[in-house]
C-alpha positions as CSV (number, residue, x, y, z in Angstrom):
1,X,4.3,-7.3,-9.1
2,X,3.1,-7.6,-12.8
3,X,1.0,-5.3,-14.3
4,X,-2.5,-6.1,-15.4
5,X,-1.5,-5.9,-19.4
6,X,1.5,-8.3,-18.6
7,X,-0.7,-10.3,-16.2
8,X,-3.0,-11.3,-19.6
9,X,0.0,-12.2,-21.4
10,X,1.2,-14.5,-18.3
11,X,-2.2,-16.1,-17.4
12,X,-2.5,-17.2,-21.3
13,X,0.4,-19.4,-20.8
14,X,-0.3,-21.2,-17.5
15,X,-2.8,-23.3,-15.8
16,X,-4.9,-21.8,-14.2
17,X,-5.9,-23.1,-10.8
18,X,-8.7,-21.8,-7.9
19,X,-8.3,-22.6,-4.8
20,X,-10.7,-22.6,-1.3
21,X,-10.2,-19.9,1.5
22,X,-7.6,-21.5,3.6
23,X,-6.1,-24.2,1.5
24,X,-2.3,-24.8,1.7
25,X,-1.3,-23.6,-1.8
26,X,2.9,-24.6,-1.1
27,X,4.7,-26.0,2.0
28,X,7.7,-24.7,3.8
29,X,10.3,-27.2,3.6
30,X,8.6,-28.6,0.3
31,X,10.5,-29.0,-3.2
32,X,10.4,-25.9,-5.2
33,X,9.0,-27.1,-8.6
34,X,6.6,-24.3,-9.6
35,X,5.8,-20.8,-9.6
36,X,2.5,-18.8,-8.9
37,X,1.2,-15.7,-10.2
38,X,-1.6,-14.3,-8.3
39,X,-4.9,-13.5,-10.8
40,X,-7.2,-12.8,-8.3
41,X,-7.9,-12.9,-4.3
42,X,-5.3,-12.7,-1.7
43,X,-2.7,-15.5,-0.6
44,X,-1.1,-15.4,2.8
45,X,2.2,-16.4,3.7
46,X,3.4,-18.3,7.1
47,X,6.4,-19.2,8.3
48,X,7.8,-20.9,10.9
49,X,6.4,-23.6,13.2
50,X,4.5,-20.4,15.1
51,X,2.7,-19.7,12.0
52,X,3.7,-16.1,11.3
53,X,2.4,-14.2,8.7
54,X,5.1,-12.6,6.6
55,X,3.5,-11.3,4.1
56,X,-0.3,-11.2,2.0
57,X,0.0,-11.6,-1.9
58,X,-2.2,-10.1,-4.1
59,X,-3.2,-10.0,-8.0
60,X,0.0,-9.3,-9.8
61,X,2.5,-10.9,-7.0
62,X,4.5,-14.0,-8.1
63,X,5.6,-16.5,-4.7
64,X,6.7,-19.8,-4.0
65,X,9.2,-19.4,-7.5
66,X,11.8,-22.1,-8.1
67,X,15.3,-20.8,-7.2
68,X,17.5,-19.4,-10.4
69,X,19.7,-22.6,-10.3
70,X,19.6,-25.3,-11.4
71,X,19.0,-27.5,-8.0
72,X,15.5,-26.5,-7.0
73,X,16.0,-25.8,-3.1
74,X,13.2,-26.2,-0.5
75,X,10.6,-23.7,0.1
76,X,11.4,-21.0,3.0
77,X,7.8,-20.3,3.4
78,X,4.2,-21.9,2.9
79,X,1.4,-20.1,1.5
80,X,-2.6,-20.8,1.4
């Protein structure tokens, strides 16, 4: 979670994107290329071909980041 200091900081130095109730922000499976820091709103994440919900993101939470290597490994999860 990132503070709401830190959060100003963060959101100065990426794009900022909105995005409609239900849209599939990342894919399971997908490329990891980007991260996501969450400004506002909620962001629910599914896994599995059953659709679970895992988890519900909110401001401050970071998901779908880009492993710490160098090789960019697939997603584990999709979130909308």
């Amino acid at each position: 979670m990132v503070p709401g200091r830190e959060m100003k900081i963060l959101a100065s130095m990426f794009e900022v994107a909105a995005v409609d109730d239900g849209h599939v922000i990342c894919r399971e499976g997908e490329a990891a290329t980007q991260a996501y820091v969450m400004a506002d709103g909620a962001v629910d994440v599914i896994v599995g071909g059953d659709h679970r919900l895992v988890a519900s993101m909110v401001r401050g939470s970071v998901f779908g980041e880009p492993s710490e290597t160098s090789s960019w490994p697939s997603r584990s999860q999709h979130s909308r």
